[in-house]
KOLPANU-178991 format. One record per residue (C-alpha): residue in one letter; x, y, z. Coordinates in nm, 2 decimals. Example, Ala and Ser with C-alpha at 12.3 -4.5 7.8 and 13.67 -1.06 7.14 Angstrom:
ATOM r     xx     yy     zz
ATOM a   1.23  -0.45   0.78
ATOM s   1.37  -0.11   0.71
//
This chain:
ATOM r     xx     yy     zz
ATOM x   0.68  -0.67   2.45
ATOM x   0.87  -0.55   2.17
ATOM x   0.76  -0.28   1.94
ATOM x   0.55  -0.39   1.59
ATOM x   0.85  -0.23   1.38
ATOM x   1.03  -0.56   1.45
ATOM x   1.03  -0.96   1.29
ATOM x   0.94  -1.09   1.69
ATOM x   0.74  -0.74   1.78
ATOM x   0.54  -0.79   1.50
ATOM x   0.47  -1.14   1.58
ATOM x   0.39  -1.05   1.95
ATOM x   0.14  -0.84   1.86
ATOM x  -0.02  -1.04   1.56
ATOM x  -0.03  -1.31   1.87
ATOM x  -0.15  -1.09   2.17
ATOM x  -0.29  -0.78   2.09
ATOM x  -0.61  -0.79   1.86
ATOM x  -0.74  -0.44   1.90
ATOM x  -0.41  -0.24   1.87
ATOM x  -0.30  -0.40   1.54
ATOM x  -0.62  -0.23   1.41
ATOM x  -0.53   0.09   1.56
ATOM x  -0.19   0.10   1.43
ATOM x  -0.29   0.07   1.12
ATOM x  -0.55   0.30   1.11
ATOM x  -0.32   0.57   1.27
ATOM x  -0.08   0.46   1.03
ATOM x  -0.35   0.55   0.76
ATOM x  -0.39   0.89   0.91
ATOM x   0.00   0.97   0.87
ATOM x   0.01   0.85   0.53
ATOM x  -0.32   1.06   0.42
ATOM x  -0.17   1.34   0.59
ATOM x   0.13   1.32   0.39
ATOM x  -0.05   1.28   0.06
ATOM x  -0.25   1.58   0.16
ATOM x   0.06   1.76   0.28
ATOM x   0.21   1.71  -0.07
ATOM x  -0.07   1.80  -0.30
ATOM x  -0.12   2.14  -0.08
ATOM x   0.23   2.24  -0.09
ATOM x   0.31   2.12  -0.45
ATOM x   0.03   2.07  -0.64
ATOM x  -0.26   2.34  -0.49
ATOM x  -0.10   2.63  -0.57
ATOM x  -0.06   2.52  -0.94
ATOM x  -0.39   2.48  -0.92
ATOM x  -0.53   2.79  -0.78
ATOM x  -0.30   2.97  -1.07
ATOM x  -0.42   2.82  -1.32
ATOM x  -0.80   2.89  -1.28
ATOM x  -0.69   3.29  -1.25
ATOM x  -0.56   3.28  -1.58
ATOM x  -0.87   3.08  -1.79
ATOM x  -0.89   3.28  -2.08
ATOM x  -1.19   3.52  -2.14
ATOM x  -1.50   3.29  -2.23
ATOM x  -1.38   2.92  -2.14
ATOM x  -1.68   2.67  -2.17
ATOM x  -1.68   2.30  -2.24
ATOM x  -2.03   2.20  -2.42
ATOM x  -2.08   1.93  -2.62
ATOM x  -1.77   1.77  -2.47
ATOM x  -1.58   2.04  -2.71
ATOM x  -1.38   2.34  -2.53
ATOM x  -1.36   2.64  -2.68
ATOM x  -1.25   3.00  -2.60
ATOM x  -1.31   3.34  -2.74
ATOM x  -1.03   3.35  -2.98
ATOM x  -0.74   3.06  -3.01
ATOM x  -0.50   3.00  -2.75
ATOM x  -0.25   2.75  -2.67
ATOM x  -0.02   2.87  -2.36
ATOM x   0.06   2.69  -2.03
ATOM x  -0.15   2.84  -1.72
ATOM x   0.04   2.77  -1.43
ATOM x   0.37   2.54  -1.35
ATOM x   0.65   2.40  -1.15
ATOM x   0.86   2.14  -1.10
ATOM x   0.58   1.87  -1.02
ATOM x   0.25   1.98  -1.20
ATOM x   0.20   2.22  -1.52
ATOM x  -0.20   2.32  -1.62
ATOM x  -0.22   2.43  -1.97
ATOM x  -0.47   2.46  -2.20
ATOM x  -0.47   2.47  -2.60
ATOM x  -0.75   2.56  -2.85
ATOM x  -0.53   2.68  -3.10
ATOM x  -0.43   2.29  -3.26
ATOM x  -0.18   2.47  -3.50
ATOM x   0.06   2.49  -3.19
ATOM x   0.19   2.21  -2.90
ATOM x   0.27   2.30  -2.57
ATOM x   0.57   2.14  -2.38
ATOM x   0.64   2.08  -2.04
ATOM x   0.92   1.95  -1.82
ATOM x   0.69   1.88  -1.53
ATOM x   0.65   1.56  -1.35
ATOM x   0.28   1.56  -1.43
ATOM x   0.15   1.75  -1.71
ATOM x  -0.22   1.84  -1.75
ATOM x  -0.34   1.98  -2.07
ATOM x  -0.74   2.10  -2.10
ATOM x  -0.76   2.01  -2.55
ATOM x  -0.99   2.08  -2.77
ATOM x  -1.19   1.77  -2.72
ATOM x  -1.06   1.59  -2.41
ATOM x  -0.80   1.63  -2.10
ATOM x  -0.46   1.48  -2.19
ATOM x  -0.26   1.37  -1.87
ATOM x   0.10   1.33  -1.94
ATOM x   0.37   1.18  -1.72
ATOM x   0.64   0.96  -1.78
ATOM x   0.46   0.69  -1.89
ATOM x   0.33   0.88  -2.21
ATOM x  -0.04   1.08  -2.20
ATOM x  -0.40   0.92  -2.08
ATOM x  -0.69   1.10  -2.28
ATOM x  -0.98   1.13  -2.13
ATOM x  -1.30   1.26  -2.32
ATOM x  -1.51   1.56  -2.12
ATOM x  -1.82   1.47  -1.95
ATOM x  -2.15   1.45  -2.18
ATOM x  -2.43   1.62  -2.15
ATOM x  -2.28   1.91  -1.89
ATOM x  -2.19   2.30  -2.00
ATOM x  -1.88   2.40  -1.80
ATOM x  -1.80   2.72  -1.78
ATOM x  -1.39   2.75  -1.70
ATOM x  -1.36   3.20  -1.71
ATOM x  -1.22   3.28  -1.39
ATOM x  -1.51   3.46  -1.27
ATOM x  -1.69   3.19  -1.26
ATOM x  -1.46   2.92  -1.15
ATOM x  -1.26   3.14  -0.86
ATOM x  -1.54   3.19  -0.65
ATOM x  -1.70   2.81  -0.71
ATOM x  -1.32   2.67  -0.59
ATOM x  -1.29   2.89  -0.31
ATOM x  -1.62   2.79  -0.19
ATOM x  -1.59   2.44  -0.14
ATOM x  -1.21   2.40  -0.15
ATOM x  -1.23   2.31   0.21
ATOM x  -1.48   2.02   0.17
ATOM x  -1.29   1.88  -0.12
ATOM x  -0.96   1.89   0.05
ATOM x  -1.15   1.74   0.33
ATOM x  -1.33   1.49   0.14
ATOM x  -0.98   1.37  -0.04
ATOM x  -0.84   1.34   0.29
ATOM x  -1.10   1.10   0.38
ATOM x  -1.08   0.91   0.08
ATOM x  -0.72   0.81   0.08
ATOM x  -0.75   0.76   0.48
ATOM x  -1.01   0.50   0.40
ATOM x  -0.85   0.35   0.09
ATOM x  -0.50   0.28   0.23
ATOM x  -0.67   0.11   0.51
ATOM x  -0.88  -0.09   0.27
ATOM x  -0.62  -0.16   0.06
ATOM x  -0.35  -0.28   0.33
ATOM x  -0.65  -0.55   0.44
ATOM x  -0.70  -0.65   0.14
ATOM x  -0.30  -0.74   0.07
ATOM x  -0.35  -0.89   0.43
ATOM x  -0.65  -1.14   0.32
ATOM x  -0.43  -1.22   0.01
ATOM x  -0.15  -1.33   0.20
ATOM x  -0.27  -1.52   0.44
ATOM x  -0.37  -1.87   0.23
ATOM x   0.00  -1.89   0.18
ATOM x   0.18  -1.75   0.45
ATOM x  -0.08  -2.01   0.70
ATOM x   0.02  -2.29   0.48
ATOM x   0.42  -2.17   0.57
ATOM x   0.37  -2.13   0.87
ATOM x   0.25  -2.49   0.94
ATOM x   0.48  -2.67   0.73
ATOM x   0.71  -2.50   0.96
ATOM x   0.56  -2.65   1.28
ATOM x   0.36  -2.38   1.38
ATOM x  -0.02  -2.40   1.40
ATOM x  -0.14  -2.02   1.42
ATOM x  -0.51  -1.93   1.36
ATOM x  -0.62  -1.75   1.06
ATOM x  -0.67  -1.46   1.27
ATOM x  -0.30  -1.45   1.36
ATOM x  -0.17  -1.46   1.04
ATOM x  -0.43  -1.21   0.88
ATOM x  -0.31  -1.00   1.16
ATOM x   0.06  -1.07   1.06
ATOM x   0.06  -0.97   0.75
ATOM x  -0.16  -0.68   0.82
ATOM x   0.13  -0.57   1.07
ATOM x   0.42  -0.65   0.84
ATOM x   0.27  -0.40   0.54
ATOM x   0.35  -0.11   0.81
ATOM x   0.67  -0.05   0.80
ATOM x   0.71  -0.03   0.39
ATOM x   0.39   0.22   0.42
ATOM x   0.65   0.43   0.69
ATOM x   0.93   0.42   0.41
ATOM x   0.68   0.53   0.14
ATOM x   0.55   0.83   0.36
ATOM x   0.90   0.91   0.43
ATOM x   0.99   0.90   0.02
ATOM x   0.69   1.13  -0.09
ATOM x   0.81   1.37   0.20
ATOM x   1.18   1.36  -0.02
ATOM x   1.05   1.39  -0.31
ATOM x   0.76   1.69  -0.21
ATOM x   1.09   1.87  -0.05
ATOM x   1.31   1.80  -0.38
ATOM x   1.54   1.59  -0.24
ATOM x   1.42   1.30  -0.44
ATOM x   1.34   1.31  -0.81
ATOM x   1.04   1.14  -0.97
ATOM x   1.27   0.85  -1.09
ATOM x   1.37   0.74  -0.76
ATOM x   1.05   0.79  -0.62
ATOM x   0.90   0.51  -0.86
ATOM x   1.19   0.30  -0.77
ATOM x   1.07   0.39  -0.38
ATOM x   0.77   0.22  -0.50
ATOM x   0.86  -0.04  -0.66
ATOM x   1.11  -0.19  -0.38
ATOM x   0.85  -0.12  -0.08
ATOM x   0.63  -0.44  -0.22
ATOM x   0.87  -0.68  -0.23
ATOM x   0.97  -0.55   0.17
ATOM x   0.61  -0.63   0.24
ATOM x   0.67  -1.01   0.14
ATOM x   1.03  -1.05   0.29
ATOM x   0.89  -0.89   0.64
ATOM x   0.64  -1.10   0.61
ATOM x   0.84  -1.43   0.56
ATOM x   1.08  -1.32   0.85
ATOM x   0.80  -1.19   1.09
ATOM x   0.65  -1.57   1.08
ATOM x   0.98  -1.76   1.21
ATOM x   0.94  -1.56   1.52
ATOM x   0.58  -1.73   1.56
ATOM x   0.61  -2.00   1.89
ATOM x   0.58  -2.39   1.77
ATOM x   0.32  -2.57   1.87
ATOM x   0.33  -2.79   2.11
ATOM x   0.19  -3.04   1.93
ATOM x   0.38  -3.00   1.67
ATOM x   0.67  -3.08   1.91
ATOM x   0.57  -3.36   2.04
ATOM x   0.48  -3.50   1.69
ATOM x   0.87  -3.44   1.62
ATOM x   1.02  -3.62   1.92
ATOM x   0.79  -3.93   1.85
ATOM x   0.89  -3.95   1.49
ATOM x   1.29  -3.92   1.64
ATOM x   1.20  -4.22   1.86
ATOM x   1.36  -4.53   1.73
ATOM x   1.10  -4.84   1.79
ATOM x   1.24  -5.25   1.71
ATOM x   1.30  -5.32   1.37
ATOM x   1.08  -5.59   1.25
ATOM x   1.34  -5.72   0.98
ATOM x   1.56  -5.81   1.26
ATOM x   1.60  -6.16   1.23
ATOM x   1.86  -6.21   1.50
ATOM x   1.70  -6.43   1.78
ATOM x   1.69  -6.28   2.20
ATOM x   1.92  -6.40   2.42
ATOM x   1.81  -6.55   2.72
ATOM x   1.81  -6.26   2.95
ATOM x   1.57  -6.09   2.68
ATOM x   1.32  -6.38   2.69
ATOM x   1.31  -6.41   3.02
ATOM x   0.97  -6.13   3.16
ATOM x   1.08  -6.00   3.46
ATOM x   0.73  -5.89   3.61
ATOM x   0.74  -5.62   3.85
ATOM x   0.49  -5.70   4.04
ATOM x   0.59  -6.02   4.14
ATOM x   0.85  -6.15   4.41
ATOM x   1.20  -6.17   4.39
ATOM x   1.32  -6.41   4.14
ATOM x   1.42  -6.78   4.25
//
């Protein structure tokens, strides 16, 4: 049996094996959370951990309004991919050339990216206090179970969300399939299309690993991500030809190719046509 990074592996094992389509994805999952987690540890943590060293003296957030002992506006920590910077002082902007630019403001956090910058208000009702004395030791105390819990959550969701494509597809790739002479089972095709949405997750791990090590820029990351749907679809398309015919279907095709007497024939039998020859009777006199 071939291997499910195939069009025919992938229909062998949509066919035949049940239980390890669902392992492979959920392994595949686990490779793709790990490489999410990989990336924000390596490029994104450290930013972080920076960044809540150098809160100015006297941080809070109350009243959804953050304030600071005296006005500031200066970035906190930065590279390539993320830059943390906060601003109290509105007389002055702050600029970035980072991928992702976070910026705690006066009265909200503005997210910036390529896309322009998402505003989000701060939470009512809560006093946040941001001076590093008080955040350093909260972080480092439940950093673990964060890291561990974001793990978990992105393990979970790209399993959800792959099954969820799967169920989406499978009304009209069943309806291909048996225009096309084949009369798979829901299951199978669920299972499919589950199958096929593996190896555009493997190219996307494989671009965020680029792109964490630099060798892709965020620009050809999104266009990463925006080809590996449409792979989904084609795989999918391809994947389902390899399918076996039913074999009802085939014999439904060979009857329709039989040619029976035409009843417009108006051309009369000759003798030897008339004449029954019964095969259960004796020879002929």
């Amino acid at each position: 049996m071939s291997f499910p990074f195939t069009f025919r592996g992938i229909a062998d094992w949509a066919v035949r094996l049940k239980t390890g389509v669902f392992i492979n994805t959920l392994l595949t999952g686990f490779v793709a959370a790990g490489v999410v987690g990989w990336f924000v540890w390596v490029n994104w943590l450290p930013v972080w951990e920076t960044a809540i060293m150098q809160f100015p003296e006297g941080s809070i957030i109350e009243k959804q309004v953050l304030s600071t002992n005296a006005p500031v506006s200066e970035n906190l920590a930065s590279n390539h991919f993320l830059s943390i910077s906060i601003r109290t002082d509105t007389q002055k902007e702050i600029s970035s050339t980072s991928d992702l630019r976070v910026i705690l403001d006066t009265s909200g956090l503005r997210i910036g990216s390529l896309f322009g910058y998402l505003r989000l208000p701060y939470p009512a009702g809560y006093i946040i206090e941001l001076d590093s004395e008080q955040v350093h030791p909260w972080w480092l105390s439940r950093s673990f179970f964060l890291y561990l819990g974001a793990f978990t959550f992105f393990w979970i969701g790209f399993s959800l969300a792959w099954r969820v494509l799967a169920l989406i597809y499978t009304t009209p790739v069943f309806i291909l399939t048996y225009l096309s002479g084949r009369r798979p089972t829901f299951g199978i095709v669920f299972r499919l299309n589950l199958l096929s949405l593996m190896p555009p997750a493997l190219f996307m791990i494989v671009a965020v690993i680029l792109h964490g090590l630099e060798q892709l820029n965020l620009q050809e990351f999104l266009v990463a991500n925006a080809i590996h749907f449409p792979m989904g679809w084609v795989i999918v398309v391809l994947s389902a030809r390899h399918l076996e015919i039913s074999s009802l279907s085939t014999q439904d095709l060979a009857k329709s190719k039989q040619v029976g007497p035409n009843p417009f024939d108006i051309t009369k039998p000759t003798s030897k046509e008339r004449k029954a020859r019964n095969p259960f009777s004796s020879s002929d006199h």
